[in-house]
N, C-alpha and C positions, 0 to 999 in steps of 0.2 A: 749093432752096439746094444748092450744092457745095461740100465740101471742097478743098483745093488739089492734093490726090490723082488731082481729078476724080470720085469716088465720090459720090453720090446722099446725100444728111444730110434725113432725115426731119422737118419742123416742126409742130407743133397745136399748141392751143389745150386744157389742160385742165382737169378740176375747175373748173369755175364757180365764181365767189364767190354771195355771197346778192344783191352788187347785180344779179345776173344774173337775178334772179327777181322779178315784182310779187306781195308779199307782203299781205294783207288787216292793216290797222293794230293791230286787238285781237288777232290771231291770231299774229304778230309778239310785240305788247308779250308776249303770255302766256308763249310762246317764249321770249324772257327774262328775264323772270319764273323763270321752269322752272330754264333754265340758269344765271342767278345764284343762288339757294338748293341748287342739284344740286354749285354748284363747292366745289373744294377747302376753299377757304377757310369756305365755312358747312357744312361736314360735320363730323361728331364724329372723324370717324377720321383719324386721318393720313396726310396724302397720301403717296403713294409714292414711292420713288425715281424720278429722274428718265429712267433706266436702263431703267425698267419703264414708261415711260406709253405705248410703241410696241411692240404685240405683232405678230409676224407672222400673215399669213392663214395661211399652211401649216403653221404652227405649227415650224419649221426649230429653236427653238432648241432644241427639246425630241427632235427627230427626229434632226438628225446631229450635234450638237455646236456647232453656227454659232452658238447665239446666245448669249440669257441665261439658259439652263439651267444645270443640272449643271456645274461646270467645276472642272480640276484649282484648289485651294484658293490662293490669291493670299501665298506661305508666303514668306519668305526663311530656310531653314534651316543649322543646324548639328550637328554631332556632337560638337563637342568647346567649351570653356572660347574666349574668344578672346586669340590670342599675341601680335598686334601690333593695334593700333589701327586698321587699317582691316579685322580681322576683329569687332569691338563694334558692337552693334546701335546706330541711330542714331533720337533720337524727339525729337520738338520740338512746343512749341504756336507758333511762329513769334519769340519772342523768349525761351523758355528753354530749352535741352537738354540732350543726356546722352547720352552713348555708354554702352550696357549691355554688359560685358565678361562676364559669366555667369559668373566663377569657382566654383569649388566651396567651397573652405577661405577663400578672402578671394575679394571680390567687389567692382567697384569701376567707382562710377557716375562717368565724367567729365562738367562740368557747364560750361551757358556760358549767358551771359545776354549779349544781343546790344545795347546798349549798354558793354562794360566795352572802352574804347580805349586806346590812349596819345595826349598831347598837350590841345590846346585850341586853341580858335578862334585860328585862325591870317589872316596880311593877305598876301591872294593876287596882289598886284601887285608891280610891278617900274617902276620907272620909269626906269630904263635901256633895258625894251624899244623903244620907239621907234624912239630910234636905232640899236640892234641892228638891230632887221628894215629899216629903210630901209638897211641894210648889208648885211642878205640880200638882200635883194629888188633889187637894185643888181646883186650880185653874179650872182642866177640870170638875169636879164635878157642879162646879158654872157654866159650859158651856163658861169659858171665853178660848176658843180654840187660838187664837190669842198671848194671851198674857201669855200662859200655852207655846207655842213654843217657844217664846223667854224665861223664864224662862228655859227651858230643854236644852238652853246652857251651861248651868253649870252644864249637867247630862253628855258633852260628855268629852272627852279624849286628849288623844296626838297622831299622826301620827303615819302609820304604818313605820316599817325599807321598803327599797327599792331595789329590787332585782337589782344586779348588771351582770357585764359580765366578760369572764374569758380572753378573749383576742384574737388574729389574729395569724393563719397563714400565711405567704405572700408567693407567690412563684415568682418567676423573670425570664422570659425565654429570651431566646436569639432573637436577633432582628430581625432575620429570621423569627421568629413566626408572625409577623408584617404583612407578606405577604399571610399569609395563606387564603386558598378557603372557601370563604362563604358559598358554597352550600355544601361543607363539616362537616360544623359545624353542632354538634348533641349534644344536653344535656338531659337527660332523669334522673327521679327517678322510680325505677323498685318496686313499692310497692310488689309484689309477692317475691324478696329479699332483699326488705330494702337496696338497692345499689343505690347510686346516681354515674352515667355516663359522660363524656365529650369523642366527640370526633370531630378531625378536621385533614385536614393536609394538609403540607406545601410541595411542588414540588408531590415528590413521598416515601415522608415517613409520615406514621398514625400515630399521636400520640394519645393516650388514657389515660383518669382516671378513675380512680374506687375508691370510697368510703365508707364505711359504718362506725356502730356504735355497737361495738359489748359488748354487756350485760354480756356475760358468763366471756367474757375475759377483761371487763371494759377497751377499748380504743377505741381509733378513727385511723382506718386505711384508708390509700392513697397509692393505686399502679398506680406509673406514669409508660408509657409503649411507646418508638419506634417501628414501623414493621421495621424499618431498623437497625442495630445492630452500636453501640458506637453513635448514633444520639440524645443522651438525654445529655440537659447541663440545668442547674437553678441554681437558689440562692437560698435558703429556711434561714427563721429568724421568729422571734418570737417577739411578741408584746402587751401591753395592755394601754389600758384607764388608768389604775390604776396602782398606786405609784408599782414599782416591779423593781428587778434585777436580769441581764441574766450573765450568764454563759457558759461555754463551756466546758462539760465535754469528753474526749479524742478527737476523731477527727469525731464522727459522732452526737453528742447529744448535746442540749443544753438544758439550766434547765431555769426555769423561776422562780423567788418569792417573791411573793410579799404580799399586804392588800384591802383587804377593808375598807372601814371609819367604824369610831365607833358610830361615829352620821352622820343622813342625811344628805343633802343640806336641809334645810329648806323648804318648798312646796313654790310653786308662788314666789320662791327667780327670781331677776330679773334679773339678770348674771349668771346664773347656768356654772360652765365650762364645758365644751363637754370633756376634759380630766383630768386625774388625774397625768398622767405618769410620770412627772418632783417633783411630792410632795413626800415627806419623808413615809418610811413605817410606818404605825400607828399601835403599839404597844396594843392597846386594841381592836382594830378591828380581823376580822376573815383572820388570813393567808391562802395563797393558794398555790400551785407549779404546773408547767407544768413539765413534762420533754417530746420531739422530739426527737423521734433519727431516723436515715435513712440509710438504710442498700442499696446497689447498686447492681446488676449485671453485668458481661462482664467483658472483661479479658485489656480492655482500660480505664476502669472506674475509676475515684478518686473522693475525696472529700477533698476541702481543707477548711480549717476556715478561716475566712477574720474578718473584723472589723467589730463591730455591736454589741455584735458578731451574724456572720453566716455562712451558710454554701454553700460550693459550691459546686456544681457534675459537672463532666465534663466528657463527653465520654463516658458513660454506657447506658446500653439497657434500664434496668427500674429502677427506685425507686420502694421503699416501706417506708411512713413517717407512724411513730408510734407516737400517742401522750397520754400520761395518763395523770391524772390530779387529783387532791386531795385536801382538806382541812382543815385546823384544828377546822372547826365544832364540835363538843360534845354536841350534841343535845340542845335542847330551854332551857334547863335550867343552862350552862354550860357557863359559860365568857370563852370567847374568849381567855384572857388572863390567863385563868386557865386552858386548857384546854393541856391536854399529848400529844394532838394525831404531828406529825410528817409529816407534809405535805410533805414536799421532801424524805422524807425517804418514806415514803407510797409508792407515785408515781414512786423511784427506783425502789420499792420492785415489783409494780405491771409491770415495763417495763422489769424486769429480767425474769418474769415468763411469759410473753409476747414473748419473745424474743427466746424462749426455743421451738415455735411452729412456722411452717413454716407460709407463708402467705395463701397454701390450707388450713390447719390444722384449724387455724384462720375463715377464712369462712365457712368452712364446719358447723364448731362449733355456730358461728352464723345466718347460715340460718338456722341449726335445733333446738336452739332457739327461732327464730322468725318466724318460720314456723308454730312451733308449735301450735302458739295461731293464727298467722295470718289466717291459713291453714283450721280453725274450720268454717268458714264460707265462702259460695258463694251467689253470687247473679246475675242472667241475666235478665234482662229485653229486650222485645224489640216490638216493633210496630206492625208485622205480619209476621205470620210464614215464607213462603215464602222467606221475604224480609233476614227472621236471618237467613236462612241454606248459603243464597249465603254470605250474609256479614260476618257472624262468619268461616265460610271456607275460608274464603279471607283472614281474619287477621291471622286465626291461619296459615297458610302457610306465611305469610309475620311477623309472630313475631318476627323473628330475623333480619328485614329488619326496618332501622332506618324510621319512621312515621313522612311524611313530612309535617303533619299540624300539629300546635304547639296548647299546650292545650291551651290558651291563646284566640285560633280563636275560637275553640270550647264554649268556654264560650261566647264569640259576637254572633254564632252565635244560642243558645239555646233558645233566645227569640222567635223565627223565625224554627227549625226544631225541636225542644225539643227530642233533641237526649237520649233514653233511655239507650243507654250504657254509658255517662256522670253521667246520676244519678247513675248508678254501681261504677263507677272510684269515686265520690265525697262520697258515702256511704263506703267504702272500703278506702278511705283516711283519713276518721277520725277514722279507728280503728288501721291506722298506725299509724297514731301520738299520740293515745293513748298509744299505744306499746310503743313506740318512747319516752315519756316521763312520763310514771308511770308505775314503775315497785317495786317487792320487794325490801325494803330496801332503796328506794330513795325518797325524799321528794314529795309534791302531788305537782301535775301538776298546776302550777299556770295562773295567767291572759295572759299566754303567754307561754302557753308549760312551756317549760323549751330556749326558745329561745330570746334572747333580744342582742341587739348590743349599748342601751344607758344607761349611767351613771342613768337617770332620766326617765325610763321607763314610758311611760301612766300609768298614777291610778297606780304607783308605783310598776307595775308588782304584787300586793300582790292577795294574792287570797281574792275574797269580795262574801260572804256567802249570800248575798238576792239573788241571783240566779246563779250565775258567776259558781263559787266553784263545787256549788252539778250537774251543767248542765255538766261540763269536763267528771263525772264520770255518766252520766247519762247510756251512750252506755257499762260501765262495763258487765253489768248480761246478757239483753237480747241481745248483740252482743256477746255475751259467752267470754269475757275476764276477767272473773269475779278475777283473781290474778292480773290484774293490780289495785284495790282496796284497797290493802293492803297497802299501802302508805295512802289512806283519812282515815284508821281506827288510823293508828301508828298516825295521826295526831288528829284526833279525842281525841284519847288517851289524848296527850298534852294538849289540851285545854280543856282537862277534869280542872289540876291540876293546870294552871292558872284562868281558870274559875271559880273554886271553889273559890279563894280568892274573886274574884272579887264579886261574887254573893253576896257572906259574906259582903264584907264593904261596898261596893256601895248601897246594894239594903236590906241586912243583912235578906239575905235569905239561906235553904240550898242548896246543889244539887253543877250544876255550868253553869254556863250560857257565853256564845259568841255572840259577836255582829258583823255590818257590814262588817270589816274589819279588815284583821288580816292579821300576817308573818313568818318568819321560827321561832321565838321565841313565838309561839303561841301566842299571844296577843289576849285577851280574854276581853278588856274594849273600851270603846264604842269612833268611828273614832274622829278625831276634824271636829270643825263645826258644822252646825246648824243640826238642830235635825231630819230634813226632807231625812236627810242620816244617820248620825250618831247615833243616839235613835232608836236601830233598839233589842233589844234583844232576837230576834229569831232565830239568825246564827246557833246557835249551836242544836237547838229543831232540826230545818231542816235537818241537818248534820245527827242528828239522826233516822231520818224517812231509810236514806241508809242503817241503822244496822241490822234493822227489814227484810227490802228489799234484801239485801244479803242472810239471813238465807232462804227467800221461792222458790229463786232461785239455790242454792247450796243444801239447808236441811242440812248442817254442822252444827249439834246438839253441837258439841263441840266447834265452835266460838260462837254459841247466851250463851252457859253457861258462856263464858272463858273472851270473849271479850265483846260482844253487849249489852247482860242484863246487868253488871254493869254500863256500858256508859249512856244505856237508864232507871236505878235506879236514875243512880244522875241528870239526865236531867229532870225526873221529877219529882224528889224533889226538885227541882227551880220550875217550872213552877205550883207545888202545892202551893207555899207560896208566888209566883207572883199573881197568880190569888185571885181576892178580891169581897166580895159580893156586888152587887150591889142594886139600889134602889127598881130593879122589883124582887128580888130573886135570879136574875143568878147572878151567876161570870162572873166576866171582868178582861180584864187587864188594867190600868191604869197607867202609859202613851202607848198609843198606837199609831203609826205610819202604814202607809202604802207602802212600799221603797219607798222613793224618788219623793216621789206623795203628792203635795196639794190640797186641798181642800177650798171651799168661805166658811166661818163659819156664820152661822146667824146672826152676826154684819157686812156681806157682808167685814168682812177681812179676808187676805189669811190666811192660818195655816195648819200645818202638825200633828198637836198633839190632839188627842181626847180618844176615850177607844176601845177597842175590834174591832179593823179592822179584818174584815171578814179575811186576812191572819193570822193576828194574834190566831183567835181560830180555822181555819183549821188546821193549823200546830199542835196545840197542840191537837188537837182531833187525828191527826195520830198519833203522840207520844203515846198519852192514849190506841189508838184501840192497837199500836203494841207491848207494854209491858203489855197489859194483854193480845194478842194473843202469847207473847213468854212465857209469863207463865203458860198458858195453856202446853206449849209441853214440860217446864221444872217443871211442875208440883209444883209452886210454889205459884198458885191463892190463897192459904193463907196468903199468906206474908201480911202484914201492909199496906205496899204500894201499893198491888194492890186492898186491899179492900176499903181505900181511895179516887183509881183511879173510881173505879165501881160507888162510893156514888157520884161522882164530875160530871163521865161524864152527867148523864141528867139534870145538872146545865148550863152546856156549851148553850152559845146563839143559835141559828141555823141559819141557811145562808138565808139570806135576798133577797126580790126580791123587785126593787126598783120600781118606780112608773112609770117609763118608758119601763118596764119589762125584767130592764137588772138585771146581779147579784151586788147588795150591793156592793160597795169597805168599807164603812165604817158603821159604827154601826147605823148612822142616815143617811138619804138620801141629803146629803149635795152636793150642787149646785161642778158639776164638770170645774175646767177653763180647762183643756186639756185632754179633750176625748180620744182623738189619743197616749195619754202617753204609752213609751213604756212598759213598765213594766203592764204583764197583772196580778199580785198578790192575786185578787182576785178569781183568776181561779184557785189557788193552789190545790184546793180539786179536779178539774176534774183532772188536771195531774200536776206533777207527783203526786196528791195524791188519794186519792178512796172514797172521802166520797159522791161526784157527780159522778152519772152512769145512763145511758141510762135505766135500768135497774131498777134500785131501787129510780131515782129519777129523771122521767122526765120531772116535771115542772121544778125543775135546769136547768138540759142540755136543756132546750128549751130556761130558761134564759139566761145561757150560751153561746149558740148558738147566740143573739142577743147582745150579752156582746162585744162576737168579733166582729160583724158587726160592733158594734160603734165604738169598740178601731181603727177599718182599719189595712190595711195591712200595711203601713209605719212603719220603725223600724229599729234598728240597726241589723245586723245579727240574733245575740242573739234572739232577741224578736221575729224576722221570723220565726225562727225555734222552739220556745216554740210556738209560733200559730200554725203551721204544726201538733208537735204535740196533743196541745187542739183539733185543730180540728180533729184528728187522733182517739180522746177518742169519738167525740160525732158521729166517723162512719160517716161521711160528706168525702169521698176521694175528691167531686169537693175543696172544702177549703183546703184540708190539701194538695193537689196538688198543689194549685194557690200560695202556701205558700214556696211549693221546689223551684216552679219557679221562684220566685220572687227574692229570694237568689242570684241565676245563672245570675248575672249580672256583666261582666268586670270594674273591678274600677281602674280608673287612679289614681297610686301615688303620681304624681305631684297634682293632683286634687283631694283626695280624701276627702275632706270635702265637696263636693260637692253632695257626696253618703249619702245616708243611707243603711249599708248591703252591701253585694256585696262581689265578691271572687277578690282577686287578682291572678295573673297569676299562682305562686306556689298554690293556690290552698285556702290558707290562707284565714281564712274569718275576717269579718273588722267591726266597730264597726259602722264610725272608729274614730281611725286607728286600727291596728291591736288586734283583741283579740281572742283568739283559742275557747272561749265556743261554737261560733252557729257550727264551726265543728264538736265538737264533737253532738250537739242536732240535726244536719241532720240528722248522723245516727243512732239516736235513732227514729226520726219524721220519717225516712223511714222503722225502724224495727215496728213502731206501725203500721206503713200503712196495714203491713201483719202480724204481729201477735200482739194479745192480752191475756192476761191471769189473772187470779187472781187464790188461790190455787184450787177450785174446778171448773175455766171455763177455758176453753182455746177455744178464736175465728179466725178463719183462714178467712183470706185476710179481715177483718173488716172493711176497708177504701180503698182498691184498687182503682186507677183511670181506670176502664177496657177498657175505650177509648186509655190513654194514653200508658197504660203499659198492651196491651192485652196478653200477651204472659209471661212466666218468669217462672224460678226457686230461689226459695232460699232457703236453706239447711245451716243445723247449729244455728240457732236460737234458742234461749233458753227460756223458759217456767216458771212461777212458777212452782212451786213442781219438781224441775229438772228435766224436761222434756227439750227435745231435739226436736225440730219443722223442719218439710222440706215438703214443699211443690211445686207444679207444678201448673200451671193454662196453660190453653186452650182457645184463644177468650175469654177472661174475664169470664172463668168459670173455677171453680174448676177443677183439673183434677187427679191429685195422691196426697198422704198424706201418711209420712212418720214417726214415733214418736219413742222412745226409752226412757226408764229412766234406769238409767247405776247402779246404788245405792241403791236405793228403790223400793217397789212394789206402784203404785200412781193408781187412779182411778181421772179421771175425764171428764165434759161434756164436746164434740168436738157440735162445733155450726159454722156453715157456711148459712148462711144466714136464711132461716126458718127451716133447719134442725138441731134437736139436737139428738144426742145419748152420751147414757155411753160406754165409752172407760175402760180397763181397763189392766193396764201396769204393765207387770211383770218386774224387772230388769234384765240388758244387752237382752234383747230383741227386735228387733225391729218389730214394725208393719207396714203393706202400706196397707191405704185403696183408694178404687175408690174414682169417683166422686159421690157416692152414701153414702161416709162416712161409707161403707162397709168393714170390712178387709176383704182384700183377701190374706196377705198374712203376712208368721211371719220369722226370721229366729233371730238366734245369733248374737251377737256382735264379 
C-alpha cells in the first residue's frame, strides 16, 4: 500500500484473536472458568482505576515522567482571599454548586441549584409563520437577500426564560481573623478529590476548610477546622437575590424559601435590579428551599440563634455546614404552579438521610463517586526526559506541601515557558467541571456550568445550540465520561415534544425542529431579533449528530434502539420536508442563515438570509449519514424513512470552494465584510463532523486549511479552541498548538473587555465574560491532538506538537468502537501502545504516521504494542 506522497505504508495482521487458535473444549471451559472468578467483579479488592489497568513494558511512567507516575499534583492554587467572582473556587455535584471565595474575616459560599429559572412552559409557535416564510422564501428566490432578512423578523420568536441563582452563604469570623499571616494563606481546589481548601492562621492556631459537592448524597459540605481546640467561633446565615423567607428550625438549621419570577426582566431593560429579596413570593414562578444545618464539636462548643435569623458557634473545635437544596421544578412541561413536588419537604427529607452519615462516611462516598469517572484518565506531558524525572520527583514528594506559586502566575507566565504540565492541569480541569455539572438526572450543563451569581446572567445563562450547547458535551466520549451525557439526551428528549409543535405550525412540517436558543422549558422556536441570530433552524439536527456519536463510542445497541433512533426519525422527518427542490435539481434549504455571520449581497447590502449555507447542509448530511449508519446495526434499512434518506442524499449540494480557495460559507461566493468572524461554521463537516478528511477529501482540507488562515487566530475562547480542534482534524499540530496557546492568557476582571479568550485565575475561560464552552473544547482540542478515530481507523498522536510536548503519557482515552487508547511517546516518537475493548470483539486500523496495520481486539483484553505497532504483549482485564 502507498501513501499519496508515494511513500511505502507498512500493512499486517496482528495479535491473533483466540478464534485464531483450535482450543481443546474442557481446557477452554476451565480457561474461563479461571478468568471469570480471577475478574474484577469476583475479587474482594477494588478494582483500579481505569488509568492504571495499562502499564508500560519499559516501565516509561516511572522512568522519565511520560506516564502515570509521580506527577506535579493536579492543584488549581491561590495565595490570597478571592476579589471578584471569577477568582472563587468552583465545585458541583452536577445540579448543586458553590463558588468558594476563601475569605478570612467573612467567607461566602455562592450557591446554585440548576433547576431555579424564570418563566414556565411556554407555546412555541407562531402561526403567522407560514406565510412569513413563503414571503422569505419568495424573496431569496428573486435574490433579493437584503430584504428577505428583514422580512425573516417576523419568522423569530420570544426570549429565552433566564437562569437564575439559588443564594449565599456567609460566614463571619471573629476579629481576630483580621490579623491573620499572609504567608500563611493557602486556597487550593484539588481536582484529583473535587475538594476546594482554605487555610491560614492566626498567632499559633490553623484554621482550615474543606469543601465539596457530593452527587451520591446530593449536598454541599463545609468542615470548618482549629488545630487548637474550643478556638472556632462564626456566624453562619443565609441569603438570596430572590423574593424568599428564612427560618429557624431548632437550634442548628435554618430553612430558606422562596421563588423565582414567572416572567423575565425584559432583555436591554434599563434599570434591571441587582436584587429581588425584599419582593413578594411569586406564586406562578418555580419555588425553591435551602435547608443549613451545622453540627459542632468539643465539649465548650455551643450554637445559639441570633436575629436574622442566624446562627452562632462559639467555642468548638470544628464545624461541619450541610446545605440541601430542592425545587419544585416537574420537568418543561409542568407550571410551576401545578406542580406536587414539595421543595422543603424534599430538602428535610434529603438533610435527615444526610445527617445519618458521619462527615468520613460522606467523603469517602463522594470521592468514589467522583473518582470513579475522574480516575479513568491521565495525561503527562512534559519537555524532556531528563528535566520530568527531577521535577515530577520533586512535586510528588512535596504534594502535601502547600505550592507557593499561585496558578494565576502560571498562566502570565505560559506565554514565555509554555509549561507542559499546565496543559495537563487545564485538560483535566474541564473534565472536572464536566463531572462537576452534568450528571444523571440533572439538567444539561448550561452557558455557564451550572454556576451564575446574577439575576441577569450574560446571554441569559440559556444553553444556545449554534455551537455553545453541543461544545460543553463535546469532552463526553473521548475523555471517557460518556454518563455525564445523559442529561443532553433527557434534554434532547424534550425538545423533541416542543419541537414537534413548533415544526407543525411555524414551518407545517413533520419531525421536530430547534432553533438558536433555548431553556429548562425546552423552548424549541426561534430567539427574538433579527434573523442573523435568531433564523437559525438547525439546533436540534446538530444536537443530533451527538446520538449517533454516543452509540460508536459506547456500542450501546440498546440506547441507539430505545433512545437515539426515535430522536434521529423525527429530526429527519423535519429536515426531509424542510429541504426544497431547487432551480439546478438539488435541494436546498430556504431560508438559510449562517450563525450570526453577514454577508454583502450583490445589491452590495448587508444580509444574513440566503439558502443552503454550507453549515446548513453539512449538518444535515451527518444527520442523513448517521441514521442510516444506525439502521444499518438495527437492521431497519427498509424502513420508509431511510429509503427516502438514500434517494435525497445525492440531491444534497456539496461543499463548495470559493474563488479564493477558501471553503464556501454560503451557497454563492458572496463578498465577506468580517473575515476574522468568530464563528468558523462552515468547517462543521471537518469537526466536529466527518464529511471533510485528509483522507477522502483533500482538496477540502487544503481549502480548509486556508479557511483558517483567513478566519485568524482572534476569537473568544470558544472559537480558540473549535480552531485547535479544526486544526487537530487536518493533523497540522503547529496550528492546533498555537491555538492551546493562544487560550493561556491571564484576563483582568476589572478589564476584561479588553480580551478576547483568555482564562481567568479559577481557571474559567471567558468569552467574555465568562462562558464555560472553550473549557470544556480544550479538552476535547487536546484529546484530538493524540488520538483520532472513526469506526474502522483509529490514529495515534495525529497532531502532536513533538517540539513542544516531547515526552508524555495519556491513558484512558476513548475510541470509536469502544476502544480504550493509552499511549506513551519518547522524543516525539511513538513508544508503547496500549488498547482494550471491554464489551465487544472490534477490529480495526492502527496508523501512526506512515505505518498502518490491522489490529484485532478481543473483549477485556488488553494489548501493548512497540513502537513498531507490534504486539508484544496481551494479558486480561
Amino acid at each position: 500500500m502507498t501513501t499519496p506522497n508515494g511513500r511505502f505504508m507498512t500493512q499486517k495482521k496482528i495479535c491473533l484473536s483466540m478464534s485464531d487458535f483450535q482450543v481443546p473444549a474442557r481446557l477452554l471451559l476451565t480457561l474461563l472458568l479461571f478468568l471469570f472468578y480471577a475478574s474484577p467483579s469476583h475479587s474482594s479488592k477494588p478494582r483500579a482505576p481505569q488509568k492504571e489497568w495499562w502499564r508500560t513494558i519499559s516501565g516509561m511512567e516511572e522512568d522519565d515522567g511520560g506516564g502515570g507516575g509521580g506527577s506535579r499534583p493536579l492543584k488549581v492554587t491561590f495565595s490570597e482571599a478571592a476579589i471578584n467572582w471569577t477568582d472563587a473556587i468552583p465545585i458541583g455535584n452536577g445540579r448543586l454548586g458553590a463558588m468558594i471565595w476563601g475569605g478570612v474575616s467573612s467567607e461566602l459560599l455562592q450557591l446554585n441549584e440548576d433547576t431555579l429559572w424564570t418563566g414556565m412552559p411556554g407555546d412555541y409557535t407562531n402561526s403567522s409563520a407560514p406565510a412569513a416564510l413563503a414571503k422569505v422564501r419568495k424573496l431569496v428566490d428573486n435574490r433579493n437577500y437584503s430584504q428577505a432578512t428583514e422580512e425573516a423578523v417576523n419568522l423569530s420568536g420570544e426570549p429565552s426564560a433566564v437562569y437564575q441563582l439559588l443564594g449565599d452563604i456567609k460566614l463571619e469570623f471573629d476579629d481576630s481573623h483580621a490579623a491573620y499571616s499572609n504567608e500563611s494563606y493557602f486556597r487550593e481546589l484539588d481536582l484529583d478529590t473535587a475538594t476546594a481548601k482554605v487555610k491560614y492562621s492566626v498567632g499559633d492556631v490553623e484554621f482550615s476548610r474543606e469543601h465539596f459537592a457530593s452527587y451520591p448524597d446530593q449536598v454541599i459540605v463545609s468542615r470548618i477546622s482549629a488545630s487548637k481546640p474550643a478556638s472556632l467561633s462564626f456566624t453562619v446565615s443565609l441569603d438570596s437575590k430572590l423574593p424568599h423567607n428564612l427560618q429557624v428550625s431548632g437550634q442548628n438549621q435554618v430553612i430558606m424559601e422562596g421563588s423565582c419570577p414567572s416572567r423575565r426582566i425584559p432583555p436591554n431593560a434599563k434599570s434591571p435590579p441587582s436584587s429581588m429579596a425584599n419582593s413578594s413570593i411569586d406564586p406562578k414562578g418555580i419555588k425553591f428551599s435551602a435547608v443549613l444545618d451545622v453540627q459542632i464539636t468539643g465539649e465548650k462548643g455551643v450554637v445559639h440563634v441570633l436575629e436574622g435569623p442566624k446562627l452562632r458557634i462559639e467555642g468548638s473545635d470544628s464545624a461541619i455546614l450541610l446545605l440541601t437544596a430542592s425545587s419544585s421544578f416537574d420537568g418543561p412541561f409542568t407550571k410551576p404552579e401545578n406542580s406536587k413536588k414539595n421543595p422543603t419537604s424534599d430538602s428535610l427529607n434529603t438533610m435527615k438521610s444526610v445527617k445519618k452519615l458521619s462527615y468520613a462516611n460522606l467523603y469517602a462516598r463522594h470521592l468514589n463517586d467522583y473518582q470513579n469517572l475522574f480516575h479513568r484518565v491521565s495525561l503527562q506531558l512534559s519537555k524532556s526526559s531528563k528535566a520530568a524525572v527531577k521535577d515530577r520527583k520533586l512535586a510528588s514528594s512535596q504534594s502535601n506541601i502547600p505550592q507557593t506559586i499561585p496558578t494565576s502566575a502560571r498562566i502570565s507566565s505560559f506565554q514565555t515557558d509554555e509549561d507542559p504540565s499546565f496543559v495537563e492541569l487545564l485538560f483535566q480541569y474541564g473534565r472536572y467541571i464536566l463531572i462537576s455539572s452534568s450528571r444523571a438526572g440533572t439538567q444539561v450543563s448550561n452557558l455557564q456550568g451550572i454556576w451564575n451569581k446574577n439575576l441577569e446572567p450574560a446571554w441569559d445563562g440559556a444553553p444556545h445550540l449554534n455551537i455553545n450547547l453541543q461544545m460543553n458535551y463535546w469532552p463526553t466520549l473521548a475523555c471517557n465520561l460518556h454518563e455525564c451525557q445523559e442529561p443532553l439526551f433527557d434534554y434532547i428528549s424534550s425538545l423533541s415534544v416542543t419541537g414537534s409543535k413548533t415544526a407543525k405550525v411555524n414551518y407545517e412540517a413533520n419531525g421536530w425542529v430547534a432553533h438558536q436558543v433555548s431553556d429548562i422549558w425546552a423552548k424549541s422556536s426561534p430567539d427574538r431579533g433579527l434573523a442573523v441570530w435568531a433564523l437559525w433552524p438547525m439546533g436540534g439536527a446538530w444536537l443530533c449528530t451527538h446520538l449517533w456519536e454516543h452509540y460508536t463510542y459506547t456500542m450501546d445497541k440498546d440506547f441507539l434502539k430505545n433512545k437515539a433512533y426515535p430522536l434521529l426519525e423525527g429530526c429527519t422527518s423535519f429536515l426531509l420536508d424542510w429541504l426544497i427542490e431547487g432551480p439546478n435539481g438539488l435541494l436546498e434549504t430556504n431560508p438559510s442563515t449562517s450563525p450570526e455571520h453577514m454577508f454583502i449581497a450583490p445589491d452590495q447590502k448587508p444580509a444574513s438570509v440566503s439558502y443552503s449555507t454550507t453549515m446548513d447542509i453539512s449538518i444535515i448530511k451527518e444527520v442523513f449519514s448517521s441514521i442510516v449508519s444506525a439502521a444499518e446495526v438495527l437492521g431497519t434499512s427498509n424502513d420508509a424513512i431511510i429509503k427516502r434518506v438514500t434517494e435525497v442524499q445525492s440531491k444534497l449540494p456539496p461543499t463548495k470552494i470559493a474563488s479564493d480557495g477558501s471553503i464556501m460559507e454560503w451557497a454563492e461566493d458572496f463578498q465577506d465584510p468580517e473575515i476574522h468572524h468568530r464563528h468558523v461554521s462552515h468547517l462543521f463537516g471537518l469537526f466536529p463532523g466527518h464529511t471533510i478528511t485528509p483522507d477522502k477529501t483533500p482538496d477540502l482540507c487544503k481549502a480548509a486549511d486556508y479557511t483558517l488562515i483567513k478566519r485568524g487566530e482572534e476569537g473568544p475562547g470558544w472559537s480558540t479552541t473549535w480552531k485547535a480542534a479544526l486544526w487537530a482534524r487536518l493533523k497540522n499540530s503547529e496550528h492546533a498548538y498555537r491555538m492551546i496557546k493562544h487560550l493561556i492568557v491571564l484576563v483582568d476582571p476589572f478589564h476584561e473587555s479588553n480580551y478576547e479568550g483568555g482564562l481567568y485565575s479559577n481557571l474559567f475561560t471567558t468569552h467574555p465574560p465568562f462562558q464555560i464552552d472553550a473549557n470544556f473544547g480544550f479538552s476535547t482540542a487536546v484529546a484530538e491532538m493524540l488520538v483520532q478515530s472513526t469506526m474502522k481507523d483509529l490514529y495515534l498522536l495525529p497532531a502532536l506538537p513533538r517540539d513542544k510536548w516531547p515526552n508524555g503519557c495519556v491513558k484512558g482515552l476513548k475510541a470509536r468502537g469502544g476502544i480504550t487508547v493509552n499511549i506513551c511517546w519518547k522524543e516525539g516518537d511513538l513508544h508503547e501502545v496500549g488498547l482494550w475493548s471491554e464489551n465487544q470483539k472490534s477490529q480495526v486500523r492502527l496508523h501512526h504516521r506512515e505505518t498502518m496495520v490491522l489490529a484485532e481486539l478481543s473483549p477485556g483484553i488488553v494489548y501493548s504494542y512497540n513502537n513498531q505497532l507490534k504486539c508484544v504483549k496481551t494479558y486480561s482485564l
